[in-house]
Structures are given as C-alpha cells and as structure tokens.
VEXTOR-279644 format. One record per residue (C-alpha): residue in one letter; x negated, y, z. Coordinates in steps of 0.05 Angstrom, whole numbers. Example, Ala and Ser with C-alpha at 12.3 -4.5 7.8 and 13.67 -1.06 7.14 Angstrom:
2
{'A', {-246, -90, 156}} {'S', {-273, -21, 143}} 
***
This chain:
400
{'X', {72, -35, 525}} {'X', {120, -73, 483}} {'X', {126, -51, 414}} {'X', {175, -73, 356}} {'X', {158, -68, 284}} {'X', {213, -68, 229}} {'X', {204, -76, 162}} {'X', {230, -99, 93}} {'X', {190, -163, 91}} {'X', {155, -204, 129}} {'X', {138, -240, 76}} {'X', {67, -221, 40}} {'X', {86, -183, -16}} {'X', {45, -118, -17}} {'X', {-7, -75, 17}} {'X', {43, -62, 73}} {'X', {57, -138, 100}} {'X', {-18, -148, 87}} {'X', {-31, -98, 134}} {'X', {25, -118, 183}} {'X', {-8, -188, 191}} {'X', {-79, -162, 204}} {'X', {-45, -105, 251}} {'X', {-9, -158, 299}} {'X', {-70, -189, 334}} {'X', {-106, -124, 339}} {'X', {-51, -92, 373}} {'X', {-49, -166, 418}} {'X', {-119, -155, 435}} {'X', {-118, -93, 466}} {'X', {-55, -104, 507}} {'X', {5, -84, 466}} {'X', {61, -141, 461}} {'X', {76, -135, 391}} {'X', {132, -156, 351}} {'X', {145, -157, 273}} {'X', {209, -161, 253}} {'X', {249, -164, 178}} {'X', {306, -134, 161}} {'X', {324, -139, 86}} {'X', {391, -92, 80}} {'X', {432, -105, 20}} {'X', {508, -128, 14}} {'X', {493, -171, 79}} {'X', {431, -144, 132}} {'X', {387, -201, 131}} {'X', {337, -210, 203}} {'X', {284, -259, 206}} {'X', {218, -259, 251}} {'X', {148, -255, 226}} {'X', {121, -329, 217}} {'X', {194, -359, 218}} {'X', {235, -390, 166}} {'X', {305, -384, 191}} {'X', {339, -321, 207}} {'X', {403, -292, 215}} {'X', {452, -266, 163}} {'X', {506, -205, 193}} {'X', {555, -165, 143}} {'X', {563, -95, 154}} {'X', {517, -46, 188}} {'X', {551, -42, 258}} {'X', {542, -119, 268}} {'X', {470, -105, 252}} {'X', {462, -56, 302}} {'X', {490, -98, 363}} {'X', {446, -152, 337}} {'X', {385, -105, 338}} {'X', {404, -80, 407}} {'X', {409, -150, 434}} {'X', {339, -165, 407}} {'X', {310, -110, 438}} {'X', {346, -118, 510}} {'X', {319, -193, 508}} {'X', {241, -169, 498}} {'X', {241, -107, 532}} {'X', {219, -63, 473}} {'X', {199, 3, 484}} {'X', {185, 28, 423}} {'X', {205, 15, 353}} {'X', {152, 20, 292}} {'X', {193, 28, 232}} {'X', {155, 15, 164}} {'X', {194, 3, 100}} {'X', {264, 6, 118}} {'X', {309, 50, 84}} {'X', {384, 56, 124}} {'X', {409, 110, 146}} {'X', {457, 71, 201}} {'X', {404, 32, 232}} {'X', {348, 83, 234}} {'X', {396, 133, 270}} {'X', {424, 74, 320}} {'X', {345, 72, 339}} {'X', {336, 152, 348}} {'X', {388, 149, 399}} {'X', {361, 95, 435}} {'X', {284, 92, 437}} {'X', {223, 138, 420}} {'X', {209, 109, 348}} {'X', {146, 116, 293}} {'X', {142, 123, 226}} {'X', {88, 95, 175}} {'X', {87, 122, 115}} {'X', {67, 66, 68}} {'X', {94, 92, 6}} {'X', {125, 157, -5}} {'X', {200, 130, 4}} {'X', {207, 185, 58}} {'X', {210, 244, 10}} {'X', {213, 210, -55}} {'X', {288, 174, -80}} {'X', {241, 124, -128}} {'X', {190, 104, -74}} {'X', {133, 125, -116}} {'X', {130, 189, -140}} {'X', {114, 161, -211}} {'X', {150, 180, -279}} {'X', {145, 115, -320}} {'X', {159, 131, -383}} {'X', {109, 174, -389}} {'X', {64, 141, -344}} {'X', {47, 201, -299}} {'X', {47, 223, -226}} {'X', {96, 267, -203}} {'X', {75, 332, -177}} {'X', {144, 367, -159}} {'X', {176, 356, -81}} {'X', {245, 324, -77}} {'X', {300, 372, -107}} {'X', {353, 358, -146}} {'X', {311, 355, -215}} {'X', {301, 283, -181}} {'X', {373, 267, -215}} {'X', {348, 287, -279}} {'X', {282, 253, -278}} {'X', {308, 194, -256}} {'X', {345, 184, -325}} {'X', {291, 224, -372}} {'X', {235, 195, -343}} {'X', {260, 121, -302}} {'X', {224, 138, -245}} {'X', {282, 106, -206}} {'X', {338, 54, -210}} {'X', {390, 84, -262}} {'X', {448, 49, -243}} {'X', {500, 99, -218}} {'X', {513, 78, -141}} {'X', {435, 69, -136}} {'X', {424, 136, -152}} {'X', {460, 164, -103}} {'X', {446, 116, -46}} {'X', {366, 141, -54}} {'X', {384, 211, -55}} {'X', {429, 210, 5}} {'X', {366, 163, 36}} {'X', {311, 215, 21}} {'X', {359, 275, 47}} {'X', {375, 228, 109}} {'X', {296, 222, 125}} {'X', {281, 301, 110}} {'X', {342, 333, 141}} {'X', {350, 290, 203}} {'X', {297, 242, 219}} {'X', {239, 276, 205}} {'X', {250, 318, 259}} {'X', {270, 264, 312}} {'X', {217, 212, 298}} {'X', {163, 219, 356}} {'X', {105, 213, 304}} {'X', {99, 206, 227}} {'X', {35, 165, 215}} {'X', {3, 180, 139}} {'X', {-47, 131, 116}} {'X', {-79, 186, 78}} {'X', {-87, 259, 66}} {'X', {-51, 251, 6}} {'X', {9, 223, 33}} {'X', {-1, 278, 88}} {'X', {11, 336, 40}} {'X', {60, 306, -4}} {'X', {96, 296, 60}} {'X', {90, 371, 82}} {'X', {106, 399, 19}} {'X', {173, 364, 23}} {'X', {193, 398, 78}} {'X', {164, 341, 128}} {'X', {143, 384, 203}} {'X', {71, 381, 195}} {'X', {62, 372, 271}} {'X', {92, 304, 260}} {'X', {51, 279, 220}} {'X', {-16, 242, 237}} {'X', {-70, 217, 194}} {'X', {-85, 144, 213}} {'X', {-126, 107, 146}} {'X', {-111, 36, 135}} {'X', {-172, -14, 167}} {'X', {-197, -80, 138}} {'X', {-238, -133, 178}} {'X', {-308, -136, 159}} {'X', {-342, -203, 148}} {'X', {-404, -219, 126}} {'X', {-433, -191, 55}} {'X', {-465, -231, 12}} {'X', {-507, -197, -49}} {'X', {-466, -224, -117}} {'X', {-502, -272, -163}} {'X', {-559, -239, -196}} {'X', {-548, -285, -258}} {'X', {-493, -272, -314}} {'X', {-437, -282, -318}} {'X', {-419, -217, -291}} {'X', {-351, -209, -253}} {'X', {-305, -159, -253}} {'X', {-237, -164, -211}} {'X', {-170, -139, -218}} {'X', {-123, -155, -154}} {'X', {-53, -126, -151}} {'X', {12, -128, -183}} {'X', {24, -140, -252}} {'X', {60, -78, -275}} {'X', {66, -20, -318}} {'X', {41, 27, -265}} {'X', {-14, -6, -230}} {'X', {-47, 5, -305}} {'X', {-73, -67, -317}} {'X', {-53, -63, -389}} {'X', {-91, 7, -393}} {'X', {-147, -34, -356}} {'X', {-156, -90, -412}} {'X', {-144, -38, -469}} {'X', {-202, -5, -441}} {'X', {-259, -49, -426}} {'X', {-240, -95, -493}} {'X', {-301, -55, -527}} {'X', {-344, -80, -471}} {'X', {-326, -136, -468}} {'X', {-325, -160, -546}} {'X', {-403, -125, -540}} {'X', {-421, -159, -476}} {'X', {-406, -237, -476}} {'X', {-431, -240, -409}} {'X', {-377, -204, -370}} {'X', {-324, -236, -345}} {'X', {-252, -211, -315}} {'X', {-216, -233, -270}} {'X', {-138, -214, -265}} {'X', {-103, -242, -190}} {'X', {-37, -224, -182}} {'X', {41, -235, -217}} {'X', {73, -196, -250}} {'X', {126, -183, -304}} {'X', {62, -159, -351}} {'X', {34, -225, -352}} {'X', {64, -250, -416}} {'X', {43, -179, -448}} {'X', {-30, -184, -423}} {'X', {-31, -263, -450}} {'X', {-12, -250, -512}} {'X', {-71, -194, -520}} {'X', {-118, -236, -490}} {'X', {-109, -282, -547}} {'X', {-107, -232, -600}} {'X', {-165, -204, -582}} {'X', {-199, -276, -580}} {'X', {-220, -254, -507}} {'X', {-196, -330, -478}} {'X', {-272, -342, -451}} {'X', {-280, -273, -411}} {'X', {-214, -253, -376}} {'X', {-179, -301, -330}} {'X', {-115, -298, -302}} {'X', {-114, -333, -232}} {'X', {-46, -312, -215}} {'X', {-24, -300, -142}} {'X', {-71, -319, -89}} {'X', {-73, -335, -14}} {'X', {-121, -278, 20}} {'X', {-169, -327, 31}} {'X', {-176, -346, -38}} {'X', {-180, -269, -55}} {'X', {-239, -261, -8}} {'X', {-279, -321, -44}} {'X', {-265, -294, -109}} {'X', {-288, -229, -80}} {'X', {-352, -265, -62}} {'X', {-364, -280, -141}} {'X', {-346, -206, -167}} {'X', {-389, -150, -175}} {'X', {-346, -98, -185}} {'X', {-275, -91, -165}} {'X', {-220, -46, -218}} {'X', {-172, -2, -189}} {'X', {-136, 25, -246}} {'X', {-68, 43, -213}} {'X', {-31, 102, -256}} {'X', {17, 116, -200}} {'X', {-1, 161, -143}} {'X', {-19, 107, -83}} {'X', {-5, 115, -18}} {'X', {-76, 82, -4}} {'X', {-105, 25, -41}} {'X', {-118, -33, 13}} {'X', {-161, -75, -38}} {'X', {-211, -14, -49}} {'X', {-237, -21, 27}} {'X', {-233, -100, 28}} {'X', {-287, -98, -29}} {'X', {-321, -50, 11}} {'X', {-334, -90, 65}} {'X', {-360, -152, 15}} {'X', {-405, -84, -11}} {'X', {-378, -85, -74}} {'X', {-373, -15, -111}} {'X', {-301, 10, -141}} {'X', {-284, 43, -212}} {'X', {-212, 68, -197}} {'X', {-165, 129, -229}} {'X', {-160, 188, -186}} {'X', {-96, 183, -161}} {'X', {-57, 191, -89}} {'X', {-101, 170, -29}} {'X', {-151, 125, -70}} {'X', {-200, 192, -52}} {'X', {-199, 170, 20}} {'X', {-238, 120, 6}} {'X', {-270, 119, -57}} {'X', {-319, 175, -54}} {'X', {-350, 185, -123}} {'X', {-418, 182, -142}} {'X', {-430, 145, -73}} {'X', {-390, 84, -72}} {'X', {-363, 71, -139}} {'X', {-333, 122, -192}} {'X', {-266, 160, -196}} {'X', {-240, 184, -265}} {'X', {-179, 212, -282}} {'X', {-118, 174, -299}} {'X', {-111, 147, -349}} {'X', {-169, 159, -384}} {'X', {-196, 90, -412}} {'X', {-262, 119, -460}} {'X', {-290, 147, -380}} {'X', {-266, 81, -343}} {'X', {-308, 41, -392}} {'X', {-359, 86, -382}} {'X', {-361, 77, -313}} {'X', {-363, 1, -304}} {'X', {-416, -2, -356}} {'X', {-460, 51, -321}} {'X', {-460, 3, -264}} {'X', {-468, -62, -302}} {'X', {-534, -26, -339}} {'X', {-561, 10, -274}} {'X', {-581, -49, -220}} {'X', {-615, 1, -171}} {'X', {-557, 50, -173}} {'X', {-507, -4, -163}} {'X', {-537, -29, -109}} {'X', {-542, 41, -74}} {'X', {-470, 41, -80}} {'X', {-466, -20, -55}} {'X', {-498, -11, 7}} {'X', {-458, 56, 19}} {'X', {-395, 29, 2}} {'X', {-405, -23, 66}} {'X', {-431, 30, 107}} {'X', {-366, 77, 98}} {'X', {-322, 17, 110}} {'X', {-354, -1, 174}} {'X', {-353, 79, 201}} {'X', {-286, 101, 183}} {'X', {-233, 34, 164}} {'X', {-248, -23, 221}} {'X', {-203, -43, 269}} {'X', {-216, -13, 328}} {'X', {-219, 54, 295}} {'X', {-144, 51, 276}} {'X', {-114, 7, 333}} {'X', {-141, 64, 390}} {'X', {-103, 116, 345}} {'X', {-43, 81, 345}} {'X', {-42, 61, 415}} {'X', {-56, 135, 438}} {'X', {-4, 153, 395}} {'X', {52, 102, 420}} {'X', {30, 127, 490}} {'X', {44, 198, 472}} {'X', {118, 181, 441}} {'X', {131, 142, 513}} {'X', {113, 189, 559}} {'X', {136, 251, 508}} {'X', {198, 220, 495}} {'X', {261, 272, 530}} {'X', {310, 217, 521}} {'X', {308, 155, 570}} {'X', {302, 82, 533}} {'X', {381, 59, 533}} {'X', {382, -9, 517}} 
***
C-alpha cells in the first residue's frame, strides 16, 4: 500500500507535524510505503518533502496540480492523506483521481477561523458555521479581518461542507469532540471515524521527591492557549510557596507580556522561560516536572502534550475545553476545570502538590490509560483498516 500525506508543513510547528513524524515509521513498520509531503499555498504553491531542504516553487494552481500528478505517477500512490491543506483546486484535482482521507486536526473543515475560538472575548464558540461567521469574525476576531481573507475562508469551509465532505472516503476525528462539532455542521456522520492521537511510551521515572517542585507549561505562546491566565493564576501559589518552580517551553508573541509580569511580580527565581525546544529536550524536562498545565482557552482538537506526560506518569490540571476530555479523565488522572476559571486551577495544582498519595494514584492511572487507549499500534491498525476500506470501496479507478 503506498500512501501520500499532504500537509501545510513539514516543518515541526504544532501538534499536527509532531504527530506526522511519529506517524511515518509506524505506518513503515507495518508495511505501508508512506510519504509526507508539504504544500504551503499562498501567491506561489510551495512543495517540499518531509526531511528535505529544497523544494519546488510553481505559480498558479493548475501548475500545481500537474506537479502533484507527476509525483504521484513516479511513486505509485494509491491513496492520498490530506491533513492541513486548505484549497479548493487541489483537493478537488485529488477527488477525481484517487480515494483520499481526511484528518481532522483542527476544526478548519467546518470552521472559516480554524479554531472555533472568539478572541476577544476569550471564549469557545458553540454555534455551527452560518453566516453569523461574517459577523463574528469582525465583533469578536475570531478570524483574519482583512477583506479578501474573509471570503477566501468562507468559500473554503462551504467548499469542505458542500462538496468534499461527501466525496472523501473517510473523515478521521481525533476526538469525540471534533466528531460532533463535525456532525453538527452538517458533516455525514457515516464519514466520520474516531481515531485518538498515540504517543510512544518510554520508560517512567518517579519525579524527584525533593523540592523544588516543577510545574510545566509546553505550547504556543498566545492569547488562546491561556498561558497568561496560567501565570495570573498560580502567582498566589507561587509568592506562598518558594519551592515551586514553572517552567514555560515554547515561543510565542506573549513572551514579552509574560516577561515583563514575571518581573513585576519579582517571580525571576520560580518561572523559567526555556523557549522552543527540540522533543528530546521536552521529554528531559518532562523527566524533572511533576505536573504538566494545560490551560488552553480555545476548544482543542486534542491536546498531544496531555498524553506525552502521561506516558512519563505525570498527572494533568487542564480547562475543559474541546477533546482535552478524551484524555484527561478527572478525578483519575489529573483535574479538569472550567475555562477560564483561575481561583479552581490553583486549586487544583495545589491539591496535588499537598496530597502525595493522591498524586501518585493519579500518576499511576494516568500511565495506565496512556498505555490502553493512545500507543501506537492501537492507532496505526485503525488507520490501516481504514485506508484498506477506501481502496477496495473506492467506485472510481486510481487515474494517474
């Protein structure tokens, strides 16, 4: 079986390349011939192959098709994955051509801003695409305002609910979430299959049992995944406990902000910002931390970190937003409050720094549940039985 993957990046900038890069010797392993390729679409469609610098630059999008046909005639490909790739022109080139998949990584399917997020008043949305999307775009800048933007994502979103929905062989969700966001759109719910994102488990080590204690904050750093409602919140703590310690990894255009109330707040010795990290560097610090922050506002479509902490049993305090549910199961692995909510988030963390015993119950389940329900194997079977099934129940023969 020779499968093609197509996304934005192949670069690692989110959850979704992360995942890409663990996904391509899995699916090597267990027979598929698996390809990852990037194709950036702006004034000029940019391609370029996982794990190589050069690529190739085209203008216009029927150049970029007869490129993406060559491609595929040269490896054989009998299936395309599409992940994050929003264009019209090339997505329905593919339909005619060759069963195809789509992952839902972020709700860009039925939602012209990508996140189903108002930012200005820092709240999920709960309304399916209509056109109050136009509206909300400008009253609450939950999507690029400029004019020609605005009405590129719209035609995008009515593109994947009118047409493609119904021609893709299978819509994979990542979570339930996603899953009935999806449906309520107007998405066939026959389509649609829940497969949850997997991590690879390594070997747990119990964190030090001597201060300082760590707590860890990996993502991007902006308004929405709530690190700034993160820092506002544990200050108390922290200014009563001297021996907690956070640690901030990522980049972000919040740094500056989050700097300048770090000094302020005379908080210099206790929160540490490392910056961006390579995933190796991510794991060590995970190593060090004892529990790991998930304070995202906006509804994700997952939460890849919550699980990789989970296999280094480490217990989660996250808001209760989007799929984080799938795998943060309160009360057994870690805490979910709702969003937004710092007095309960602080309450949380503490609870866990105070109760030993109880944190490490969680600890243990929280490695347990990552082993049963997000390894490898467990997802790569899924998705091979479900490229098999858009093969064979394709009606259209490949024509490449």
């Amino acid at each position: 079986m020779k499968v093609l993957h197509i996304n934005e990046n192949v670069a690692i900038r989110g959850g979704t390349e992360a995942y890409l890069a663990l996904l391509q010797p899995q699916l090597q392993a267990v027979g598929v011939e698996s390809h990852w390729l990037g194709l950036e679409v702006g004034r000029h469609f940019r391609f370029r192959w996982h794990a190589q610098e050069e690529g190739t630059e085209l203008k216009g999008a029927q150049a970029a098709c007869e490129h993406l046909l060559q491609l595929m005639r040269q490896l054989n490909i009998e299936l395309v994955h599409i992940h994050n790739l929003s264009c019209p022109p090339v997505i329905r080139f593919l339909l005619d051509r060759v069963p195809v998949v789509r992952s839902m990584h972020e709700p860009r399917m039925f939602c012209p801003g990508h996140g189903k997020f108002w930012r200005r008043s820092e709240q999920a949305c709960t309304r399916p695409f209509g056109l109050h999307c136009l509206l909300h775009t400008y009253t609450q800048k939950c999507n690029n305002r400029h004019p020609k933007r605005v009405v590129r994502s719209m035609r995008n979103t009515l593109f994947e609910l009118k047409e493609a929905a119904r021609r893709y062989q299978c819509i994979v969700a990542m979570s339930a979430y996603m899953q009935r966001e999806a449906i309520r759109a107007g998405i066939p719910a026959e389509k649609i299959v829940l497969n949850p994102y997997f991590t690879e488990a390594v070997d747990s080590t119990p964190p030090p049992e001597a201060p300082p204690f760590g707590l860890l904050y990996a993502g991007r750093l902006i308004s929405h995944k709530g690190v700034h409602v993160m820092l506002e919140a544990l200050m108390p703590l922290l200014k009563q406990r001297p021996e907690v310690q956070l640690h901030i990894v990522g980049e972000g255009p919040l740094e500056a902000w989050l700097r300048q109330y770090i000094h302020q707040n005379g908080l210099q010795q206790q929160v540490m910002l490392h910056g961006w990290m390579q995933q190796q560097q991510l794991q060590q610090r995970l190593q060090q931390t004892h529990i790991l922050l998930f304070p995202s506002l906006y509804p994700e479509a997952f939460g890849i970190a919550g699980i990789e902490a989970m296999a280094h049993g480490r217990p989660v305090v996250a808001f209760d937003v989007g799929g984080v549910s799938t795998w943060l199961k309160t009360g057994k692995t870690g805490f979910l409050v709702p969003a937004g909510n710092k007095q309960a988030f602080r309450k949380r963390v503490q609870q866990l720094l105070d109760q030993p015993g109880r944190y490490q119950q969680f600890a243990r389940q929280a490695r347990e549940l990552m082993l049963q329900e997000f390894v490898p194997e467990r997802h790569t079977s899924r998705l091979q039985h479900i490229y098999r099934q858009a093969i064979y129940s394709s009606l259209k023969k490949v024509t490449l």
